[in-house]
C-alpha positions in Angstrom: 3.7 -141.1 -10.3 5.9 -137.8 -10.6 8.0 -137.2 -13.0 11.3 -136.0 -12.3 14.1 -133.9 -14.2 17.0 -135.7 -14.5 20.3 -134.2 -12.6 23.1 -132.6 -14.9 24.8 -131.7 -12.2 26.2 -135.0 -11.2 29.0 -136.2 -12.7 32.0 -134.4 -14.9 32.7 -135.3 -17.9 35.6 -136.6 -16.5 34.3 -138.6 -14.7 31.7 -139.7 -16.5 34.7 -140.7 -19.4 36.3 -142.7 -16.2 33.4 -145.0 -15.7 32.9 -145.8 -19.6 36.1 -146.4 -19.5 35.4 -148.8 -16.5 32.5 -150.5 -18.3 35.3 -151.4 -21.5 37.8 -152.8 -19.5 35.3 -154.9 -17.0 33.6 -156.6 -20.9 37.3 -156.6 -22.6 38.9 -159.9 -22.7 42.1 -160.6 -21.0 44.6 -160.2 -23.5 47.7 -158.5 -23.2 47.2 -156.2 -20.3 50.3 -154.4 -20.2 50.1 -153.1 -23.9 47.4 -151.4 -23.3 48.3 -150.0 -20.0 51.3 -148.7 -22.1 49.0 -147.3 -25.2 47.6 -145.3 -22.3 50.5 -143.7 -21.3 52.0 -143.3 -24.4 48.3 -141.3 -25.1 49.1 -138.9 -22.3 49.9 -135.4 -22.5 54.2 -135.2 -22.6 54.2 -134.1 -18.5 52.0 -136.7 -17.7 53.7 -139.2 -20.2 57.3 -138.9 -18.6 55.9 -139.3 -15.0 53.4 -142.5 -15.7 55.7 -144.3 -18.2 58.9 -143.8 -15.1 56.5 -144.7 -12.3 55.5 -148.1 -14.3 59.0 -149.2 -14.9 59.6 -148.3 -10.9 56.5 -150.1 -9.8 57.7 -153.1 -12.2 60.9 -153.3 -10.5 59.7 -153.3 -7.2 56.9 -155.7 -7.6 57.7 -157.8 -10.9 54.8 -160.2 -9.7 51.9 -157.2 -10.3 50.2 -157.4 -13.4 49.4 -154.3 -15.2 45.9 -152.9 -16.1 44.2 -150.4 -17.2 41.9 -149.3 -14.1 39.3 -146.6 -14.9 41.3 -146.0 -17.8 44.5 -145.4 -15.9 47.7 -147.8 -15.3 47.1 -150.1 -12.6 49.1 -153.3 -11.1 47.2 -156.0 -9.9 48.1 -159.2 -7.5 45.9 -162.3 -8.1 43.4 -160.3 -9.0 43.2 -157.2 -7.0 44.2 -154.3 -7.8 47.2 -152.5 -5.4 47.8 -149.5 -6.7 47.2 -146.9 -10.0 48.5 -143.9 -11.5 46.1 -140.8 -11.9 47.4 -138.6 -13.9 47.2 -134.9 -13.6 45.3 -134.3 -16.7 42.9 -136.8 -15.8 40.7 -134.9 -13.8 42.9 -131.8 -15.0 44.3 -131.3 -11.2 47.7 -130.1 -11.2 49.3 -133.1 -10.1 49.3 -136.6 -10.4 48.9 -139.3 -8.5 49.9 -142.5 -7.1 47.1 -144.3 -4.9 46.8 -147.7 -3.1 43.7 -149.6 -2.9 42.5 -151.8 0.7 44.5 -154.4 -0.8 47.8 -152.3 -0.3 49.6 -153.1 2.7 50.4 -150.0 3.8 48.7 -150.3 7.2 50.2 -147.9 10.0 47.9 -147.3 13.4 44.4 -146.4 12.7 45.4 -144.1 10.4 47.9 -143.4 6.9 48.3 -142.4 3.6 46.8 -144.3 0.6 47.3 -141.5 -2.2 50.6 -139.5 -2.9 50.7 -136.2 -5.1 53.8 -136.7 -7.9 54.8 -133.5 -9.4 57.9 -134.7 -10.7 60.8 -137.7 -10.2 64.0 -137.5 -8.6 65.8 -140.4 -7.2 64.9 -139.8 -4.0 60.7 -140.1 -4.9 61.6 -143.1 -7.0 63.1 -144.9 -4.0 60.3 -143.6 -1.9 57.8 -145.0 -4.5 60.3 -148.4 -4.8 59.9 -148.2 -0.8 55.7 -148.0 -1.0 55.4 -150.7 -3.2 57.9 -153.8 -1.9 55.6 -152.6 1.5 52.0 -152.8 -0.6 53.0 -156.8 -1.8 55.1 -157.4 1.6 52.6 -159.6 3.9 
């Protein structure tokens, strides 16, 4: 049997810090979800900070009935279970934006073909309504 070198080249860091992160939250108990989908936040870099911690009290408005999580280490809201949508931030994967992404469970459906993942450089009231907008349509149906 060969032996074979093992590939460095795979992964980031980043995201190999993702999926530990993964592995901690799929053995953590259930606890009080939204505490620590708020220590995350409040651990983000200032830019980051401002947009995450905005876009949760948004989603929370819009969908009162999504539970938050911690998803890959990032906020996430959840409906019986499922997750509907998270917030990457820019520093996660150190892109330049952040962003807000729907899972399959999103009902966002629109022809054979649409958006599941939106950049966020900044909030304004007009991307807050648009985000209000996205996610009344993720839980509609």
């Amino acid at each position: 049997m060969a032996v074979t070198k093992k590939n460095t080249t795979g992964f980031s860091d980043a995201e190999r810090g993702a999926m530990k992160e993964r592995n901690r939250e799929l053995k953590a108990g259930k606890g009080d979800t939204e505490a620590e989908v708020l220590a995350k936040i409040e651990g983000m870099p200032d830019a980051d900070r401002a947009i995450a911690g905005r876009l949760h009290e948004v989603i929370k408005a819009a969908a009162p009935e999504l539970t938050p999580k911690t998803w890959y280490g990032m906020p996430a809201y959840y409906r019986d279970g499922k997750m509907i949508c998270f917030v990457q931030a820019a520093s996660k994967f150190k892109a330049r934006f952040g962003m807000l992404g729907f899972s399959d469970q999103a009902n966002l459906d629109d022809g054979d073909m649409w958006p599941a993942y939106y950049a966020v450089a900044a909030l304004s009231p007009e991307v807050e309504a648009r985000v209000t907008a996205l996610v009344r349509q993720a839980v509609s149906g």
